[in-house]
N, C-alpha and C positions, 0 to 999 in steps of 0.2 A: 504493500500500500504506500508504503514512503517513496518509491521510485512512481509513481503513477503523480504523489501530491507535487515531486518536485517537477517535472513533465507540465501538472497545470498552472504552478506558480511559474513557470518559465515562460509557456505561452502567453499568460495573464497579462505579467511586464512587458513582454512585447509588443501585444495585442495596444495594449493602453498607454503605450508611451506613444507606438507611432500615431494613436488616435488621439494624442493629447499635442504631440507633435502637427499635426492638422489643422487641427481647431487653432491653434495659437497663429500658425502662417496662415490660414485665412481669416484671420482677424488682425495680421500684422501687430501682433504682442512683440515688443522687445523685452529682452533680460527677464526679470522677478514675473512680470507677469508669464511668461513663456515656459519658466523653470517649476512655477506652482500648477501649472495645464499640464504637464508633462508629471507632474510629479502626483497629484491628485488622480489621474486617470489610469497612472500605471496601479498606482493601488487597489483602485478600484476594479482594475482588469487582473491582477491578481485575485482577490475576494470573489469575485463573478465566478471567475472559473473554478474556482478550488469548490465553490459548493454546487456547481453545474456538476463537476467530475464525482463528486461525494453521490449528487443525487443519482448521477448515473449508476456507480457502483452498488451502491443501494437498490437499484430497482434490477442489476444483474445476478445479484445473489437473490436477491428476495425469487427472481425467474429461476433460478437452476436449484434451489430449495424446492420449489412446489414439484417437479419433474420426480 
């Protein structure tokens, strides 16, 4: 399970920096404003995914249980 959690914490940060990366160059954010876009969304893209992948896994054992 730890090699699955670090897998989704990896895609997370990357998923949400380059979406944080984004939003900041189309709205022409320089510096603090650009590094807190980047910095908020990578987190957020972390946490998204870690309980998207949890829920998955949860609902893969709950399926090969009932079998």
């Amino acid at each position: 399970m730890k090699y699955r959690t670090d897998i989704a914490c990896s895609l997370g940060l990357l998923a949400g920096t380059t979406f944080g990366s984004g939003i900041a160059f189309l709205f022409g954010w320089q510096a603090y404003r650009a590094l807190t876009s980047v910095s908020v969304f990578g987190i957020a893209g972390v946490i998204i995914t870690i309980v998207v992948f949890r829920l998955l896994h949860r609902k893969s054992v709950s399926t090969s249980n009932s079998r």
